[in-house]
C-alpha positions, 0 to 999 in steps of 0.5 A: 271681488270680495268686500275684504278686498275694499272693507279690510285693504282699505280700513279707514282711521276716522271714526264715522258718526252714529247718524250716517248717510247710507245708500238706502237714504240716497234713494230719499233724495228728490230728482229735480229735472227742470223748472219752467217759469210762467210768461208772466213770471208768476208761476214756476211747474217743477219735475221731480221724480221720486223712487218707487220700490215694490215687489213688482215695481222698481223705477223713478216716478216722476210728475209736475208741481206748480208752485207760485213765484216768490211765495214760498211756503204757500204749497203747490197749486196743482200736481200733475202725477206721471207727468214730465217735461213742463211747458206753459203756452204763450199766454199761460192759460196752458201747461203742456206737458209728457206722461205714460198715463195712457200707456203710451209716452203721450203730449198732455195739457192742463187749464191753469185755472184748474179742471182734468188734463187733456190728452193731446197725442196718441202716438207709438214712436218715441216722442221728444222735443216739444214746442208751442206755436206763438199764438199758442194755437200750435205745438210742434214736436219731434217724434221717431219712427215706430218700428215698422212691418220690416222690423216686426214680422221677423220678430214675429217669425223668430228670424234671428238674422239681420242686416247690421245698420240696414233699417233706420228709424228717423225722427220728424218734427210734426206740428198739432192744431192743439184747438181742433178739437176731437178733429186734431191730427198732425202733420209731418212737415218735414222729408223723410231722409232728415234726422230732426235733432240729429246734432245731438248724437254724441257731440252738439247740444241744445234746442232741436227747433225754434218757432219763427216770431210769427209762426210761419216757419220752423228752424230745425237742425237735422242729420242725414241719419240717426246714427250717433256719429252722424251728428258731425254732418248734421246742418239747419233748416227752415221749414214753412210750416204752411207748403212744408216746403224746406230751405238750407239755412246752415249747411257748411262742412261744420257742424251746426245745431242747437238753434233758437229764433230771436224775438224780433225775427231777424237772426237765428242763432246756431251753434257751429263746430270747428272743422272738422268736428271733432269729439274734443267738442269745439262751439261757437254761436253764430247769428244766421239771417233767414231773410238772407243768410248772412252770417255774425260771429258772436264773441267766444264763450270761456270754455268755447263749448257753450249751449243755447238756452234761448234769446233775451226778451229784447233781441239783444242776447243769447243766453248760454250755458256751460261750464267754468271750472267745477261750476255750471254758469249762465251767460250773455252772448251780445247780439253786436258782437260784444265780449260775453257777460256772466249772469250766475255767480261763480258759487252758483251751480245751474244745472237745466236752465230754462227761459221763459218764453218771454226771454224775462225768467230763467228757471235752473235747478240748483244744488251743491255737495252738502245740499240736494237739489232745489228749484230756483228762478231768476230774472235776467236783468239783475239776477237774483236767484230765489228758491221756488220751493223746498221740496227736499226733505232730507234727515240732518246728518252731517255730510263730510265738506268738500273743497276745490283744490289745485296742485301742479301736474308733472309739466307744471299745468295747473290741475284742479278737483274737488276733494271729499274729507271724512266726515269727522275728519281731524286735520293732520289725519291720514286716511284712506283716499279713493280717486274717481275719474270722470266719463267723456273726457270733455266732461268734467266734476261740478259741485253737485250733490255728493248724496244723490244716486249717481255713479258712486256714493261720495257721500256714503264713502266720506261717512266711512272714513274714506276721503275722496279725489275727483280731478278734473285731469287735461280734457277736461270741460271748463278749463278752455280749450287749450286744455280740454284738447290737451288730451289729443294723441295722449289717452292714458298719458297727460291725463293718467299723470294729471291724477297720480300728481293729485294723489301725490299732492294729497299725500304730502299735505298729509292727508292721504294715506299711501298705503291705502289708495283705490281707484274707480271710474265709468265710461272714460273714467273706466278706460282711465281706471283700468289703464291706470293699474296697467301702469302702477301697483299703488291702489290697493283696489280699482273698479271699472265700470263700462270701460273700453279695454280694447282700443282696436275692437271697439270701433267694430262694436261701438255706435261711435265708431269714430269716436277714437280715430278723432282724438287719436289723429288717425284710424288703428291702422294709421297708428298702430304703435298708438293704439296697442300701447294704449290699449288696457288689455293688451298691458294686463300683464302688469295688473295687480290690483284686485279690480271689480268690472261692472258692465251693462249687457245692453250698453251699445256705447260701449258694449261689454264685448272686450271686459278684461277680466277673464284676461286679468283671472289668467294673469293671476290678478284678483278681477271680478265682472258684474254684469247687469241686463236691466242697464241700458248703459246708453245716454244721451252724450250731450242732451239738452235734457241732461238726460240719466240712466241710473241705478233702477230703486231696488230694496235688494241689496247688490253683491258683496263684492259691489257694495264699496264700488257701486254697481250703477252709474250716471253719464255725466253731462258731457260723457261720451263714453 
């Protein structure tokens, strides 16, 4: 699509400012992936990562940084290079942590007191989630099978044909006597046919294992494969660390998983689906007993889709995660049964928490649409947030003010978004409105960084005039889940109407201009992008990104191929009026709107299989594919690492035709699609 189509079709009325936030300064932004805070709470380790552009090197660097607590301005204590996910051993004389400096994704501690890391593990899977022991004398990790001779010697051979879903490689949990000295080896404690940390694929979230208080034994959740759309069968386990030998501890026709063993050794909490599990996302947390198995509910959280971050020091709570509007917030889940108490504040995003493993910190990253994302911890008992250390620094130009706002859909639900105004903007001015829909669709807009790299440049739109919606339409997260399984049976309907009724809003405040709207989207959003211009000509320009266009070939191709049969009630076959009117491509007919389609060649999420623009070229609209080898597209749906594949830092500009709709993305937390 050329640039004329977003560059002249929607030429702004605002004049931006000289000093400018552009795409290049997005890249000068800090990642900030995790903070983990000492057991005496005296020191914090900080992940970030950094871009590296070079001519033969283009990727996010990351690594460690010790800072002391509560002293700002004193510096790091130590930089840990090539290093990521920290963690500090029981009596914080360690920091365990994950680098490649060997080549290989490897474990890795270092003394506090200073001297040389130490490798730990040289393994050749994937390596994950990690854990210490108690006593410090152990780390348990999980780790995913090698690809082993029935994977390498057809490769070798160039045999091209393969058997679709035939060979799996599972993940394990292993346990390492980290003092055996040059003697160390790990041991596999758990059977070959259990997926460790299966529960996350596409639906649970949370820890995939927790340490008893002793260190006797290891609770686990796990699938019976590693599909993504076996998390719906995915159970708990206990495993005795000494005889290896494994118990059910949660193992009902629920899905159950994300689990953290109380301080006092009496409960272990997991988080439990409705039944049946559905990707609408239903949670609850509830207290399981490993003497006896006897079960306690604990109260519903607000949005009903809370994730565990741990125990309270005492024993008394469950620390939770999730989100309440357009904010990320922190609560308390009683350990009798009580109504849930909020910790963080409703101004307060916390993204990526982390408790200590005293249960008396918790270390978040923070962050809102004008500010980058900074370090902070708290105590539990009050919370008082204070910042680690400034590790941003940004130039001071100025960001275009973001708001909440409501306004009421066609059947009088409540709809809420955050809007974007032009930098400069003057009050009474219309301008050009782009509206971007979110991924999942239980994910939803937060107030995070509008200056980041992520899925598209709010920020660098604002600077050019642009005005920008972002709705948090029905099936959304943070609204309950009345609302977030309002969708049900109705992609493309509530939820398309929800958006229109937004634009329609602004437009009668006087704030956008009618004549000139774009829209865009990726994953979910895409699919709603590209429904959208099925249903009206209004946008001047749209954008797809990894959309699903057509409902019926996607469960063929797609690693979640029961992913639309549960919001739609029933397979295609059960419904096939539903599915076909549904179905962007087969509506193409009604396109007008020149659109962009952006697509990763490896997204197995959503592969690029069903891209309608040679459909959209032969009605006689406007369409444009991107496609991009080197984007995986496949993100951890609900990760407790909130884990990102974005745009690779590249000094090569992209296309023309993709410079107003950008060409890479980020799931978001939540984003199934």
């Amino acid at each position: 699509m050329p640039a004329a189509v977003w560059a002249l079709l929607l030429i702004p009325s605002v004049q931006a400012p000289l000093a400018r936030w552009t795409p290049e300064l997005a890249f000068s932004a800090k990642r900030v992936g995790g903070v983990a805070i000492s057991p005496d709470g005296r020191w914090a380790a900080v992940e970030m990562s950094e871009p590296v552009m070079e001519p033969e090197v283009s990727e996010w660097r990351s690594s460690i940084r010790v800072y002391p607590v509560a002293r700002m301005g004193l510096g790091t204590a130590r930089v840990e290079p090539a290093a990521s996910a920290p963690a500090w051993s029981p009596n914080g004389h360690w920091l365990a942590f994950v680098s490649t400096r060997s080549g290989t994704r490897s474990l890795w501690r270092a003394a506090s007191g200073g001297g040389p890391a130490e490798q730990l593990t040289r393994v050749t899977g994937e390596l994950g989630e990690f854990r210490w022991s108690p006593d410090g004398r152990r780390i348990a990790y999980v780790l995913k099978d090698a690809p082993d001779e029935r994977e390498l010697r057809p490769v070798r051979e160039k045999r091209d044909a393969r058997v679709v879903g035939e060979a799996h490689r599972f993940a394990r949990l292993y346990v390492l006597d980290v003092e055996g000295g040059h003697d160390r080896a790990a041991q596999v404690i758990t059977a070959p046919d259990m997926h460790v940390g299966g529960h996350v694929g596409a639906g649970l979230s949370g820890p995939a294992f927790a340490w008893s208080p002793d260190g006797s034994a290891i609770a686990f959740s796990h699938s019976p494969s590693p599909l993504a759309d076996d998390w719906v069968r995915a159970d708990v386990s206990v495993v005795d660390v000494a005889t290896r030998s494994v118990r059910p501890l949660a193992a009902t026709p629920a899905a159950e998983g994300g689990v953290a063993w109380s301080p006092d050794g009496r409960w272990v909490a997991v988080t439990v689906s409705d039944v049946p599990a559905t990707y609408a996302l239903t949670f609850r947390v509830v207290l399981v007993s490993p003497a006896d198995g006897a079960t306690r509910s604990l109260a519903d959280s607000f949005d009903q889709r809370p994730t565990i971050v741990g125990w309270t020091g005492d024993s008394r709570g469950v620390v939770v995660s999730e989100a309440r509007g357009t904010v990320s917030r922190l609560s308390v889940l009683p350990a009798d049964g009580g109504a849930p108490v909020d910790l963080s504040p409703d101004t307060l995003m916390v993204s990526a928490p982390a408790l200590n493993s005293t249960g008396t910190y918790v270390g978040f990253v923070s962050e809102a649409p004008d500010r980058a994302p900074e370090p902070y911890f708290s105590g539990l008992t009050p919370f008082a947030p204070s910042r680690v250390a400034e590790v941003q620094s940004l130039p001071l130009i100025p960001f275009g003010p973001t708001e909440v706002i409501r306004w009421r859909s066609f059947d009088g639900h409540e709809v809420e978004g955050l809007l974007t105004y032009p930098v400069g903007y003057r009050s009474g001015a219309r301008v050009p409105l782009l509206t971007i829909l979110h991924g999942g669709p239980p994910s939803s807009f937060t107030r995070t960084f509008t200056g980041g790299v992520t899925s598209y440049p709010i920020a660098c739109f604002a600077a050019d005039g642009y005005a920008v919606l972002r709705p948090n339409v029905r099936g959304s997260s943070g609204y309950g889940r009345e609302f977030r399984y309002a969708n049900l049976r109705d992609w493309g309907g509530g939820d398309f109407r929800d958006a229109m009724a937004g634009i329609d809003d602004l437009v009668q405040r006087g704030v956008a201009d009618p004549a000139r709207l774009g829209v865009m989207g990726w994953s979910y959003g895409g699919y709603l992008t590209a429904f959208t211009i099925t249903q009206t000509t209004r946008f001047r320009a749209a954008s797809v990104g990894a959309g699903i266009t057509d409902l019926v070939s996607y469960v063929g191709v797609a690693d979640i191929p029961g992913f639309i049969a549960s919001y739609f009630g029933g397979e295609f076959w059960d419904a096939p009026d539903l599915w076909r009117t549904r179905s962007p491509v087969l509506n193409v007919n009604a396109v007008t709107s020149p659109t962009l389609i952006q697509h990763g060649e490896n997204d197995v999420r959503v592969p690029d299989g069903r891209v309608p623009s040679p459909r959209t070229q032969r009605r006689g609209a406007e369409a444009s594919t991107r496609r991009d080898a080197s984007e995986p597209g496949v993100v951890p749906a609900l990760g407790a690492r909130r884990a990102r594949l974005t745009a690779r830092p590249t000094r090569v500009p992209p296309p023309a035709s993709a410079r107003r709709a950008p060409d890479r993305r980020d799931r978001a937390p939540g984003a199934l699609v």
